[in-house]
N, CA, C and O atoms as a Tinker XYZ file with bonds, in Angstrom:
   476  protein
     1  N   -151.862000 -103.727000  -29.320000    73     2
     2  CA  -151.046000 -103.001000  -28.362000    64     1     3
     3  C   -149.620000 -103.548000  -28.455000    63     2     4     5
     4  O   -149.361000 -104.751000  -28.468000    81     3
     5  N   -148.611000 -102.450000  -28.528000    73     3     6
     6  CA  -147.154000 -102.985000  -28.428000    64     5     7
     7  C   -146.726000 -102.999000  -27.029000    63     6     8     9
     8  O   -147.345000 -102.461000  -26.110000    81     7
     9  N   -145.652000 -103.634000  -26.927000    73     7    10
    10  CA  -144.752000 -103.538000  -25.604000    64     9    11
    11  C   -143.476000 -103.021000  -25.874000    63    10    12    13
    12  O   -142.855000 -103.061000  -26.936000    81    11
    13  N   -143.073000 -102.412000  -24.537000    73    11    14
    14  CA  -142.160000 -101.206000  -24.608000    64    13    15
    15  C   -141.111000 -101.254000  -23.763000    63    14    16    17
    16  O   -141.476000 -100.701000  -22.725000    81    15
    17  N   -139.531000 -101.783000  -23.626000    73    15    18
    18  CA  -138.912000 -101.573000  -22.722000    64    17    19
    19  C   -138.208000 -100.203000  -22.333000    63    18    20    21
    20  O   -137.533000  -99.424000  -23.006000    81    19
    21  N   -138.564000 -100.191000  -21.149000    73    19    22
    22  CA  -137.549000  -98.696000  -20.568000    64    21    23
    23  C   -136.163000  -98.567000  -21.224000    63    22    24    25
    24  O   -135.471000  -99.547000  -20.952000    81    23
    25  N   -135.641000  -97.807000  -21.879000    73    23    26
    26  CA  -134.596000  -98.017000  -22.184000    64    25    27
    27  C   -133.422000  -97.496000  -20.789000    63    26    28    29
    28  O   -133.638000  -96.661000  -19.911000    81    27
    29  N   -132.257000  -98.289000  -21.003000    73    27    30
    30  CA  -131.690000  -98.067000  -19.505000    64    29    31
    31  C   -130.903000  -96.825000  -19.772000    63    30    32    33
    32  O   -130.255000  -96.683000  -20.809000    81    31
    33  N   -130.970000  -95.892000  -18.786000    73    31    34
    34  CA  -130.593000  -94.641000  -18.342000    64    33    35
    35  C   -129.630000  -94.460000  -17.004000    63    34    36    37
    36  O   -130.060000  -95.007000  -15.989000    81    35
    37  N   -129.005000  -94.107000  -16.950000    73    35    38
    38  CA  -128.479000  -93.963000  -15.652000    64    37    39
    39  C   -129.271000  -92.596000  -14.560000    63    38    40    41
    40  O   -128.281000  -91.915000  -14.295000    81    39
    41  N   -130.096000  -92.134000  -14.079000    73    39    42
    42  CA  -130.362000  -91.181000  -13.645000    64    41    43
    43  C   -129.318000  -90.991000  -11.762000    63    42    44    45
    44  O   -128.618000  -91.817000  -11.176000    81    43
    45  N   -129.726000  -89.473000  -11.363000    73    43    46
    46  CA  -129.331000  -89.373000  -10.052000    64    45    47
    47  C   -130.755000  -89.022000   -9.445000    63    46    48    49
    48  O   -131.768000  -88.487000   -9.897000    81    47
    49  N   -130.275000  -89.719000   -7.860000    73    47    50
    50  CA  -131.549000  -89.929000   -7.198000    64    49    51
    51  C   -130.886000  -89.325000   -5.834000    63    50    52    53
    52  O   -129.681000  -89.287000   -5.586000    81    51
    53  N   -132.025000  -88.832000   -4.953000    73    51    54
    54  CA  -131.850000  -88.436000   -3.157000    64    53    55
    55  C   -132.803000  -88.939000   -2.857000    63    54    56    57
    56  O   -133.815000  -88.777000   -3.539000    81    55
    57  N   -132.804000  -89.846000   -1.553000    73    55    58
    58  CA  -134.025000  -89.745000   -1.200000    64    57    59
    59  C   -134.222000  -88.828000    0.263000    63    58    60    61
    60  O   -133.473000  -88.834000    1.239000    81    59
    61  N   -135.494000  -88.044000    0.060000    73    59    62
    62  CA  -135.604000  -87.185000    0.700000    64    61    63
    63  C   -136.415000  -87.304000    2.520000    63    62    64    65
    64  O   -137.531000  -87.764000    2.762000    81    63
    65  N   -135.799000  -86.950000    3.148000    73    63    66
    66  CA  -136.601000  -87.179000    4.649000    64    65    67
    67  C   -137.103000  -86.040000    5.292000    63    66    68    69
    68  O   -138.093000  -85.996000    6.023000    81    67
    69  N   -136.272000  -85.018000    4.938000    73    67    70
    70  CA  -136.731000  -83.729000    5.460000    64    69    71
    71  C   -136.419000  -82.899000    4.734000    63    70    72    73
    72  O   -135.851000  -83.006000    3.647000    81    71
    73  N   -136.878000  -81.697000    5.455000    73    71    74
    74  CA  -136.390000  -79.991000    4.611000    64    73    75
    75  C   -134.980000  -80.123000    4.510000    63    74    76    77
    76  O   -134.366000  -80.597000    5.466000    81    75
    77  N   -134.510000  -79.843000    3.701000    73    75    78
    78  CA  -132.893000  -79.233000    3.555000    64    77    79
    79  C   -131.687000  -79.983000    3.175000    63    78    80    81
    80  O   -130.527000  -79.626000    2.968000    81    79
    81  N   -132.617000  -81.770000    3.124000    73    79    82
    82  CA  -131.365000  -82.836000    3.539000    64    81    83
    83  C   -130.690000  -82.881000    1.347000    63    82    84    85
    84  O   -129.565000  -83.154000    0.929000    81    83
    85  N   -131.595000  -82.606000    0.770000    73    83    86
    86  CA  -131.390000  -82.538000   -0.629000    64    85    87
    87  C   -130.243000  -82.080000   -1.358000    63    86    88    89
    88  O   -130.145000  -80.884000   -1.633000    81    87
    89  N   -129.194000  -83.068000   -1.766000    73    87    90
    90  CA  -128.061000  -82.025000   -1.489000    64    89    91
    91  C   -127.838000  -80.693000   -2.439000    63    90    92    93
    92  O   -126.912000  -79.914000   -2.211000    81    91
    93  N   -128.731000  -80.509000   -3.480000    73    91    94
    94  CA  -129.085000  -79.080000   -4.292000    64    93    95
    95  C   -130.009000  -78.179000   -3.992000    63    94    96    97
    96  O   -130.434000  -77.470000   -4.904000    81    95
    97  N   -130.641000  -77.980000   -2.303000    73    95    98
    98  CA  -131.481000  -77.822000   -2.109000    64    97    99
    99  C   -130.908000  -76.072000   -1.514000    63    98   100   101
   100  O   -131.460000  -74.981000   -1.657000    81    99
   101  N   -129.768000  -76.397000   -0.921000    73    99   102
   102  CA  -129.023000  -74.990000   -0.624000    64   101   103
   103  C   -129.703000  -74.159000    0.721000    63   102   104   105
   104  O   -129.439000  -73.021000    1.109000    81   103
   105  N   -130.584000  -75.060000    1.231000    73   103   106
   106  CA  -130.924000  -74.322000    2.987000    64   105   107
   107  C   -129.871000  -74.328000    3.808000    63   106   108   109
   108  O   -128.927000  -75.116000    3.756000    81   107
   109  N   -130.082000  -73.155000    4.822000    73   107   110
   110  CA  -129.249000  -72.375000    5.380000    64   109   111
   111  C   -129.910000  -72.589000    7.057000    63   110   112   113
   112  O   -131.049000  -72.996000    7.290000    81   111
   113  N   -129.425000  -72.408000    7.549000    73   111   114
   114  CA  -130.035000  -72.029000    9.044000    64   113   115
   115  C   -130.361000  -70.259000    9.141000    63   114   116   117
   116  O   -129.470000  -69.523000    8.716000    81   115
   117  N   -131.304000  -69.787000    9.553000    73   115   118
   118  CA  -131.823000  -68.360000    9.661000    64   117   119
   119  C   -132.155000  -68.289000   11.277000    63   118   120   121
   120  O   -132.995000  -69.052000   11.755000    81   119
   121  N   -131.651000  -67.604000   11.858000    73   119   122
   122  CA  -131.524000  -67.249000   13.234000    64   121   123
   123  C   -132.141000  -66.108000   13.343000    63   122   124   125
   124  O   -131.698000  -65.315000   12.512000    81   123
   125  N   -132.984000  -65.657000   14.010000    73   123   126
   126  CA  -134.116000  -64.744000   14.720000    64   125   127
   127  C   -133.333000  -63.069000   14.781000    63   126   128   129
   128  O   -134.077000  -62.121000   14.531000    81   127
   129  N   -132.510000  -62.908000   14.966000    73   127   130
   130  CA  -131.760000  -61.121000   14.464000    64   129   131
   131  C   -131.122000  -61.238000   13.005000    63   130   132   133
   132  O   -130.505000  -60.275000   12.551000    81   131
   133  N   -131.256000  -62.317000   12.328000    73   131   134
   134  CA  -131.289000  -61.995000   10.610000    64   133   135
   135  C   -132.492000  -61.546000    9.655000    63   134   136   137
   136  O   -132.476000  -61.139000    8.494000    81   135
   137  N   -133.705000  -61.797000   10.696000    73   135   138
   138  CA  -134.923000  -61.660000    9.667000    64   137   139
   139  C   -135.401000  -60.135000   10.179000    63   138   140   141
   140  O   -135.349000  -59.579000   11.275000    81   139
   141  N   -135.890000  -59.730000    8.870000    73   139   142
   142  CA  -135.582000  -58.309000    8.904000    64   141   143
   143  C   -137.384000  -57.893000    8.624000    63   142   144   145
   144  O   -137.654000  -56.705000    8.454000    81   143
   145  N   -138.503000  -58.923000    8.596000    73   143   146
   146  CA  -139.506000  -58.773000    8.288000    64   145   147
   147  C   -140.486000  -58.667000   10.374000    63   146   148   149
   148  O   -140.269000  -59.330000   11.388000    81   147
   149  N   -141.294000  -57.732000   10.140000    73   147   150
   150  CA  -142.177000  -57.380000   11.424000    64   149   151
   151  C   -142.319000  -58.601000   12.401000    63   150   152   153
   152  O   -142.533000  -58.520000   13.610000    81   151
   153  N   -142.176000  -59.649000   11.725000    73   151   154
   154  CA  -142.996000  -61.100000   12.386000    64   153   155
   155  C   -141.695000  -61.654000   13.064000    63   154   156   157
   156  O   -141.273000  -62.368000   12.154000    81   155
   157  N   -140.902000  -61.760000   13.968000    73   155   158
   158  CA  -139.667000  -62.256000   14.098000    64   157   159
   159  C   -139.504000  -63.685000   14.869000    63   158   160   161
   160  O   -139.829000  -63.629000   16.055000    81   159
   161  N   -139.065000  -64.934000   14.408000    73   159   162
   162  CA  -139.470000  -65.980000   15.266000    64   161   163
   163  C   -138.950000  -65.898000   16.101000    63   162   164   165
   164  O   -138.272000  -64.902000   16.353000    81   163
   165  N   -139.072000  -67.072000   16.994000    73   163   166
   166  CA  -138.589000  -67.194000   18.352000    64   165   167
   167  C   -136.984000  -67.741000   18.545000    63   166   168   169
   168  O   -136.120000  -67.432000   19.365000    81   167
   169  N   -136.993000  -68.685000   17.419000    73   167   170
   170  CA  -135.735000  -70.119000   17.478000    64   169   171
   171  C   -135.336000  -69.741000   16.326000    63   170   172   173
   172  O   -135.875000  -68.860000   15.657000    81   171
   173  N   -134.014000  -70.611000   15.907000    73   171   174
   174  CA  -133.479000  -70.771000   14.265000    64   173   175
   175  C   -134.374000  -71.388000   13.686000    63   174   176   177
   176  O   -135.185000  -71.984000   14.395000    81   175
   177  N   -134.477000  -71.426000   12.608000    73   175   178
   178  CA  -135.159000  -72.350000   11.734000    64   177   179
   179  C   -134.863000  -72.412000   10.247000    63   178   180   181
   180  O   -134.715000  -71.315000    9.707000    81   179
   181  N   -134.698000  -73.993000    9.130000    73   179   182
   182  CA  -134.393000  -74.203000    8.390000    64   181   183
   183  C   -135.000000  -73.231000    6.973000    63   182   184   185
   184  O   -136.205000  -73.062000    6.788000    81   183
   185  N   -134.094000  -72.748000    6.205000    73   183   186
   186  CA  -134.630000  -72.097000    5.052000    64   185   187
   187  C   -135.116000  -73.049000    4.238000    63   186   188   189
   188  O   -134.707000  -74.210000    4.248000    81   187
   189  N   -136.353000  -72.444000    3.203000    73   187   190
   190  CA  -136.557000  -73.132000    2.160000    64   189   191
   191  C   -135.832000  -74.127000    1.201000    63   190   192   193
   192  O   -134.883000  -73.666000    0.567000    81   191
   193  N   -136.011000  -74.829000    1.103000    73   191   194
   194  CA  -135.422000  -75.352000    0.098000    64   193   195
   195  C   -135.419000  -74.953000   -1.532000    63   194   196   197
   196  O   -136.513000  -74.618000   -1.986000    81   195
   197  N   -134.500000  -74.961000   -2.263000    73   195   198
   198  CA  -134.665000  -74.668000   -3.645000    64   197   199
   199  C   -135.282000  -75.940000   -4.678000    63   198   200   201
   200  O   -136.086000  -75.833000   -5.605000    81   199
   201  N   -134.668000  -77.028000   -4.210000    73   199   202
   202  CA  -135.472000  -78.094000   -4.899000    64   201   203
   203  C   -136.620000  -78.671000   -4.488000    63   202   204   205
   204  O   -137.456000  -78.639000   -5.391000    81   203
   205  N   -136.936000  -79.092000   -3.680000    73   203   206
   206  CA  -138.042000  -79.224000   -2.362000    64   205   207
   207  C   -138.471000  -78.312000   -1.063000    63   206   208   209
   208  O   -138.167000  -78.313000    0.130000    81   207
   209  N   -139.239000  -77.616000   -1.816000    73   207   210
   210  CA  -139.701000  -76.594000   -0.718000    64   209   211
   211  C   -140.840000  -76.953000    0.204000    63   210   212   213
   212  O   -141.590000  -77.904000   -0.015000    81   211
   213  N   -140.916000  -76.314000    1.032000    73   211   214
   214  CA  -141.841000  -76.679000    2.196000    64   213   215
   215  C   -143.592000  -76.890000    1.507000    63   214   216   217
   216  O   -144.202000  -76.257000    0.646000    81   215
   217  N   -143.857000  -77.724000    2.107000    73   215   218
   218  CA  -145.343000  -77.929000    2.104000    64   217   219
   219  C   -146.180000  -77.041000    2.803000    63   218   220   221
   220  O   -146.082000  -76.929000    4.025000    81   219
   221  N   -147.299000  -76.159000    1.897000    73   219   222
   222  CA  -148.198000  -75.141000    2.837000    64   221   223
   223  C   -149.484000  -75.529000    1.677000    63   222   224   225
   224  O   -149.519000  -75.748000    0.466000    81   223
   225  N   -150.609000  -75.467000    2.935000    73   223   226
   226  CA  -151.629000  -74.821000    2.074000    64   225   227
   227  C   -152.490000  -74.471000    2.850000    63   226   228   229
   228  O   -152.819000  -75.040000    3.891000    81   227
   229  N   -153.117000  -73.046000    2.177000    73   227   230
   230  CA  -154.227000  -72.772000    3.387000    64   229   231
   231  C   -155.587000  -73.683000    4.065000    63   230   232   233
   232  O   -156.190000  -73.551000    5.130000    81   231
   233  N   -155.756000  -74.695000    2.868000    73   231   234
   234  CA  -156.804000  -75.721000    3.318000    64   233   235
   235  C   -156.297000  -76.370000    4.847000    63   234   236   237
   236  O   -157.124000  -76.401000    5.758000    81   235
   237  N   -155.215000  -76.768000    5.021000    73   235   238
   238  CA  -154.847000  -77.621000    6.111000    64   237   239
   239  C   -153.842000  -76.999000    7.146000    63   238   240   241
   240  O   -153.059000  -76.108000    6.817000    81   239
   241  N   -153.893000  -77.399000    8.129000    73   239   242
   242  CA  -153.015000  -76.525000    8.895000    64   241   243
   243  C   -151.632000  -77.339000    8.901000    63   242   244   245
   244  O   -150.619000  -76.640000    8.890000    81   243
   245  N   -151.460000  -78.766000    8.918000    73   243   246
   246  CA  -150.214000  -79.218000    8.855000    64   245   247
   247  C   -150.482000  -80.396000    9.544000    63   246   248   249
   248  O   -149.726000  -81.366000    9.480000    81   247
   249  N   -151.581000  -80.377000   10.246000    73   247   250
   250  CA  -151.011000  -81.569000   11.468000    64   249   251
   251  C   -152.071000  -82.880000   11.738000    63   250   252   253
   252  O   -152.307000  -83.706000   12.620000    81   251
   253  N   -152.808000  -82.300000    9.637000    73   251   254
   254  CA  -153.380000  -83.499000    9.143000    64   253   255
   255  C   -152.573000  -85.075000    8.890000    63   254   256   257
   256  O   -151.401000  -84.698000    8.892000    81   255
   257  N   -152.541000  -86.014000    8.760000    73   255   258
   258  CA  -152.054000  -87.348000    8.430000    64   257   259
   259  C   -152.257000  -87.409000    6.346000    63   258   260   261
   260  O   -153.316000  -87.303000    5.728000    81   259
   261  N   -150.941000  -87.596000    5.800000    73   259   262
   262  CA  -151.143000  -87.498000    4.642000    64   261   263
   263  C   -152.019000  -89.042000    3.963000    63   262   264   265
   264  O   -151.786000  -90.191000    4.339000    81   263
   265  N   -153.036000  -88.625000    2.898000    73   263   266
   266  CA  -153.438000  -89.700000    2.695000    64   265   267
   267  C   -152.670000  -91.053000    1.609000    63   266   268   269
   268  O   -153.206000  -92.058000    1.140000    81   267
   269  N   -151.385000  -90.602000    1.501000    73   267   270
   270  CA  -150.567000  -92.019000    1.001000    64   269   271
   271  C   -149.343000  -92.247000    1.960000    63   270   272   273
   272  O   -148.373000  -92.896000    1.567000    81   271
   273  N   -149.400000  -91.695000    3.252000    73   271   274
   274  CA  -148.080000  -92.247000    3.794000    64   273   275
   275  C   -148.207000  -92.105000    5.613000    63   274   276   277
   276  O   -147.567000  -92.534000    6.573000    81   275
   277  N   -149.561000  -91.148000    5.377000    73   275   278
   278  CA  -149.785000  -91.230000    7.014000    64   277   279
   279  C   -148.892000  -90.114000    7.859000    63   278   280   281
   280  O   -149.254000  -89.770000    8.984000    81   279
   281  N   -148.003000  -89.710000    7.394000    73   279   282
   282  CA  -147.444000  -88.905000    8.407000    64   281   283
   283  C   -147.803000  -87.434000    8.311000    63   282   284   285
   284  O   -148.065000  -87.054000    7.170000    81   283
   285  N   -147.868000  -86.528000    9.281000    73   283   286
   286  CA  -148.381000  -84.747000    8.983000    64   285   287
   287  C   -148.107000  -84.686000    8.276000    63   286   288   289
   288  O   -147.017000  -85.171000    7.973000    81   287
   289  N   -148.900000  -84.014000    7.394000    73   287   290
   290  CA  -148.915000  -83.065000    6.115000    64   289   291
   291  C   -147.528000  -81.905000    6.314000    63   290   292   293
   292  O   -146.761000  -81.674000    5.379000    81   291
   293  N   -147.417000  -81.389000    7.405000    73   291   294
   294  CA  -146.490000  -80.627000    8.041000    64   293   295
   295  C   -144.806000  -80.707000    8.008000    63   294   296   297
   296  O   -144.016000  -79.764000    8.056000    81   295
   297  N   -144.482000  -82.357000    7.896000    73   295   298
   298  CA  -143.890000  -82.739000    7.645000    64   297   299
   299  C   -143.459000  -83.302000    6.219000    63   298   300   301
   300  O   -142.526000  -84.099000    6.128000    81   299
   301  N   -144.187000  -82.850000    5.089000    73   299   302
   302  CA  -143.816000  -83.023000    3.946000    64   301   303
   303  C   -143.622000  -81.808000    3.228000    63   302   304   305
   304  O   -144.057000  -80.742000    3.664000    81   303
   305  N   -142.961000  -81.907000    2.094000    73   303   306
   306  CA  -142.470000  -81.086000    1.173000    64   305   307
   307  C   -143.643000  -80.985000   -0.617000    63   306   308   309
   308  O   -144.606000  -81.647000   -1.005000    81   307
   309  N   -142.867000  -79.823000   -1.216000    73   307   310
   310  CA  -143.803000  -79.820000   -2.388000    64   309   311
   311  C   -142.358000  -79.320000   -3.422000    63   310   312   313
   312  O   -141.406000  -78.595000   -3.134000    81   311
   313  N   -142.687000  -80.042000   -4.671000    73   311   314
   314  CA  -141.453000  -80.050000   -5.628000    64   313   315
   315  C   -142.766000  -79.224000   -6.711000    63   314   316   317
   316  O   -143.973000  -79.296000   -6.480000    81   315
   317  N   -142.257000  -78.620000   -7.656000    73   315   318
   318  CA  -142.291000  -78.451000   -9.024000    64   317   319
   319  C   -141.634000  -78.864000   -9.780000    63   318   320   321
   320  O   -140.430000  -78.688000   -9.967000    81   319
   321  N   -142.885000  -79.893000  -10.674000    73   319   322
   322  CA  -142.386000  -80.516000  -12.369000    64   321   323
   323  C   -142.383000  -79.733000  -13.221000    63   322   324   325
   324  O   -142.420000  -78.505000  -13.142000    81   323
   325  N   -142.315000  -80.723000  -14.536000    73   323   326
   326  CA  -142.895000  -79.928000  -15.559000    64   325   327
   327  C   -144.264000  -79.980000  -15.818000    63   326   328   329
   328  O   -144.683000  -79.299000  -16.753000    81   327
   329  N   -145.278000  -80.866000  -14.971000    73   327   330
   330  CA  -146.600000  -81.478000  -14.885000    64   329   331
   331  C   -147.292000  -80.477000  -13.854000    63   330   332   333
   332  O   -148.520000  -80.396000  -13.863000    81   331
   333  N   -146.649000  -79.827000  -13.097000    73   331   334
   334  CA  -147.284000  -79.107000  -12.009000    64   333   335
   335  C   -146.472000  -79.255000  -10.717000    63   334   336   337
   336  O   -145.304000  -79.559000  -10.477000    81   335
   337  N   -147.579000  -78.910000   -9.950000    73   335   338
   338  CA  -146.618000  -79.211000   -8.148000    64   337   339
   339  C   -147.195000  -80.354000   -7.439000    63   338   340   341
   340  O   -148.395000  -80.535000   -7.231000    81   339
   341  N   -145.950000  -81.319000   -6.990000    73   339   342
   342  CA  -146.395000  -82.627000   -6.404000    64   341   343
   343  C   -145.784000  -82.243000   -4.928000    63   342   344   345
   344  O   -144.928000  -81.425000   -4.591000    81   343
   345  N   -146.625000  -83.228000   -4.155000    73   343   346
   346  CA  -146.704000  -83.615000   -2.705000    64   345   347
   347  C   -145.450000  -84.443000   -2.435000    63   346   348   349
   348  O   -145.466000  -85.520000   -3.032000    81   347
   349  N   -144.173000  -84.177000   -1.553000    73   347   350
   350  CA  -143.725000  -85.235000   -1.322000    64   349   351
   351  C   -143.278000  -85.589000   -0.083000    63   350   352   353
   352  O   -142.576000  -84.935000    0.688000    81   351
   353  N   -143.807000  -86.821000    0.059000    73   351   354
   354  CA  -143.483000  -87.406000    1.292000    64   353   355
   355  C   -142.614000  -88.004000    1.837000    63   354   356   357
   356  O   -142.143000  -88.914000    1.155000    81   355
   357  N   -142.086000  -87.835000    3.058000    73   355   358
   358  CA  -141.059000  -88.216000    4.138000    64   357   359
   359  C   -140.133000  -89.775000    3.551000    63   358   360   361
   360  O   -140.825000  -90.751000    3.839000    81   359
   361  N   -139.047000  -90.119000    2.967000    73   359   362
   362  CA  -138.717000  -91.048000    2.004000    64   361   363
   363  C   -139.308000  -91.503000    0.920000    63   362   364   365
   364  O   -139.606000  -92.694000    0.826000    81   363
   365  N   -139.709000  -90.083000   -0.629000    73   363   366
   366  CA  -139.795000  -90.138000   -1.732000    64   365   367
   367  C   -138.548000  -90.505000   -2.332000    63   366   368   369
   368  O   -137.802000  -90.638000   -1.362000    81   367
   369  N   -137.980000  -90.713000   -3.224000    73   367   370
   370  CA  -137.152000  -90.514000   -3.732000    64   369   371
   371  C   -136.961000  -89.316000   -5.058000    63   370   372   373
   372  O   -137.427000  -89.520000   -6.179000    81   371
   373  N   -136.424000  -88.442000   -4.793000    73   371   374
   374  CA  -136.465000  -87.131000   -6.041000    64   373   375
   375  C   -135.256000  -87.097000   -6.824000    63   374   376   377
   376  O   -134.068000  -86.894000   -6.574000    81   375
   377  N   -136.125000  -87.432000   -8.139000    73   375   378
   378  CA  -135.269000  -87.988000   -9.222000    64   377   379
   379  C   -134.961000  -86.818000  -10.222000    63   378   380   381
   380  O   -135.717000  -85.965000  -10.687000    81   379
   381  N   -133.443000  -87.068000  -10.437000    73   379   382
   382  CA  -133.431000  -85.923000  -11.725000    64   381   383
   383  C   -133.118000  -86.164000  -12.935000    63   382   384   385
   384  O   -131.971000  -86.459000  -13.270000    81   383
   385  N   -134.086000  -86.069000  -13.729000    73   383   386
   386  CA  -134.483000  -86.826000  -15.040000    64   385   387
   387  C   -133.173000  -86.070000  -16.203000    63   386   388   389
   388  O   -132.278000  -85.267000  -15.938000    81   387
   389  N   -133.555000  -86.747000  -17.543000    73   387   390
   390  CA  -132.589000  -86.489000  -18.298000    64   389   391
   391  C   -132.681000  -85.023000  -18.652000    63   390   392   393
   392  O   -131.637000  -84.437000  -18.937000    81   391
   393  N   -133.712000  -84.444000  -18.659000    73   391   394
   394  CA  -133.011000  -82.954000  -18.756000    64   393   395
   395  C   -133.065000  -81.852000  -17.804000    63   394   396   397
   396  O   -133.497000  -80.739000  -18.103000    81   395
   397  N   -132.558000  -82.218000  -16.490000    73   395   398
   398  CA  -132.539000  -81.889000  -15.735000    64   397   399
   399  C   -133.550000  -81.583000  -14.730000    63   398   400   401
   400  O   -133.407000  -80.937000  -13.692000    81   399
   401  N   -134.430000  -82.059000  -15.125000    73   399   402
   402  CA  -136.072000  -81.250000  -14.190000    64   401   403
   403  C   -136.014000  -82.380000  -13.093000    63   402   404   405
   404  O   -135.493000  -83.488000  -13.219000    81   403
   405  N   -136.689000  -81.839000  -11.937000    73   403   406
   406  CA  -136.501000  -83.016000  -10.733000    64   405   407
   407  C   -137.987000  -83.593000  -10.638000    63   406   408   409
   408  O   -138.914000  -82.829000  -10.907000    81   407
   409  N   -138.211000  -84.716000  -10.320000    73   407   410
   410  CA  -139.894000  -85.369000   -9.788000    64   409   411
   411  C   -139.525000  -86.213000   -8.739000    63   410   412   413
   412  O   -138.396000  -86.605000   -8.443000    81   411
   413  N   -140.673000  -86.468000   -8.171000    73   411   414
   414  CA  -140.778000  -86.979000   -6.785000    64   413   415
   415  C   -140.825000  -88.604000   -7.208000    63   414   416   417
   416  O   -141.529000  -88.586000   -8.218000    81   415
   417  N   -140.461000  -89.926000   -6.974000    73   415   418
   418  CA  -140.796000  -91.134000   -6.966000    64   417   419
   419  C   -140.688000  -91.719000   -5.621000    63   418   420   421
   420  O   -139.737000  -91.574000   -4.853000    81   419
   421  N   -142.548000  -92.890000   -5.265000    73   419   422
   422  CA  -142.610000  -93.226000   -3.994000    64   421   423
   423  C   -141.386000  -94.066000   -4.070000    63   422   424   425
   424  O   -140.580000  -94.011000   -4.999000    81   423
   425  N   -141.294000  -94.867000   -3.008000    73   423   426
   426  CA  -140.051000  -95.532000   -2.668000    64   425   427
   427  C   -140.252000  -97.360000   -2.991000    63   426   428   429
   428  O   -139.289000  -98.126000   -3.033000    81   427
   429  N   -141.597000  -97.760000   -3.178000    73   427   430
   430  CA  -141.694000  -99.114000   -3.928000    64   429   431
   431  C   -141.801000  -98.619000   -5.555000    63   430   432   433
   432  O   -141.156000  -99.355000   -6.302000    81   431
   433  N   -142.396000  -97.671000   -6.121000    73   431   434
   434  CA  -142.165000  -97.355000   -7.794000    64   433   435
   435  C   -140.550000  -97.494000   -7.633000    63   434   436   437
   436  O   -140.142000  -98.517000   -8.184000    81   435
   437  N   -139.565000  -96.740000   -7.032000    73   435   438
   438  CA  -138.533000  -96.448000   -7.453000    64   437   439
   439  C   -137.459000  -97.813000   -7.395000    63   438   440   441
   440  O   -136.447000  -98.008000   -8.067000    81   439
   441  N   -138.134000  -98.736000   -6.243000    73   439   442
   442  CA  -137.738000  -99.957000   -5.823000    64   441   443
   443  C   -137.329000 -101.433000   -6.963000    63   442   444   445
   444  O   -136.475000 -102.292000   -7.178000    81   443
   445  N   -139.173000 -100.707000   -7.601000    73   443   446
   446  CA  -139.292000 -102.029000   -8.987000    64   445   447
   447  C   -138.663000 -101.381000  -10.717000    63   446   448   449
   448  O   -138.668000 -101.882000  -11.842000    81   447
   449  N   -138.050000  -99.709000  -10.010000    73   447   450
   450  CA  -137.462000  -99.456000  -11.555000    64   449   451
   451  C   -136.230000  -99.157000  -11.824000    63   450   452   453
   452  O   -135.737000  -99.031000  -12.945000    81   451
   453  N   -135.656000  -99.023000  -10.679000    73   451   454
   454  CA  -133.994000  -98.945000  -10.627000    64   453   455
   455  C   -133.303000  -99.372000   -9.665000    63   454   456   457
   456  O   -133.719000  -99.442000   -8.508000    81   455
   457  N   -132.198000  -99.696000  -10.039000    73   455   458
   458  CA  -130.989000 -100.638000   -9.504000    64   457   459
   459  C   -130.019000  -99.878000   -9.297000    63   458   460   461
   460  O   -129.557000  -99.446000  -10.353000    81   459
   461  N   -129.422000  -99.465000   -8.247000    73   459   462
   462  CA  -128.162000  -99.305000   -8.270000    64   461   463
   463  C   -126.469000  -99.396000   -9.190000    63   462   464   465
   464  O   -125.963000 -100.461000   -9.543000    81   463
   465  N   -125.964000  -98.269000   -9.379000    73   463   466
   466  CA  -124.882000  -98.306000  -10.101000    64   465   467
   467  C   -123.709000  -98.467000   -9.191000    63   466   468   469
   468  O   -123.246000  -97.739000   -8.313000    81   467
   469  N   -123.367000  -99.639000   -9.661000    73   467   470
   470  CA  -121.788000  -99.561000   -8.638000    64   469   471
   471  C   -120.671000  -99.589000   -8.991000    63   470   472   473
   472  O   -119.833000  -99.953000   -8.166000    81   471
   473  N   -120.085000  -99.073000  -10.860000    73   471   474
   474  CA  -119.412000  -99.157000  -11.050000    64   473   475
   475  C   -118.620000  -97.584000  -11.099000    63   474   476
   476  O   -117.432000  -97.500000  -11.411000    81   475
């Protein structure tokens, strides 16, 4: 078996806490006489995100406890890789790799693999 160092990269990183905070994510506020579909909410509420979109699935209703971070399911988001669609939770960090595609990294992986640029 060989050994392999990471070669150093500079990447850009967000880390993410909620819907919308992503700054390529491009949500809007949608207010209740803009939506033009039968179902009309009650309050404003945050649009989708383009990079991190909302977490749904019909298995769960939302207000399960996620099993790597504990907080509602409700409260997390779902990204598309190039691997598929990942879960991400309330301070992931979402990384955008060298050719542009974004992935989710927890916040101790991202801790023990990159350093800050401060120049």
């Amino acid at each position: 078996m060989a050994k392999f160092r990471k070669k150093p990269i500079i990447i850009d990183a967000t880390q993410w806490l909620k819907n919308g905070d992503h700054p390529l994510d491009k949500s809007k506020w949608i207010y209740p006489d803009e939506v033009t579909t039968e179902v009309k909410p009650d309050k404003p509420f945050l649009s989708e995100g383009v990079i991190v979109r909302y977490y749904r699935t019909p298995k769960q209703d939302g207000n399960e406890p996620c099993k790597h971070c504990g907080v509602q399911m409700g409260q997390h988001g779902w990204i598309d890789t190039l691997e598929g669609g990942h879960i991400v939770c309330p301070k992931d960090w979402i990384i955008t790799g060298v050719n542009g595609e974004h992935y989710p990294c927890k916040p101790d992986i991202f801790e023990k693999t990159y350093e800050l640029v401060t120049d």
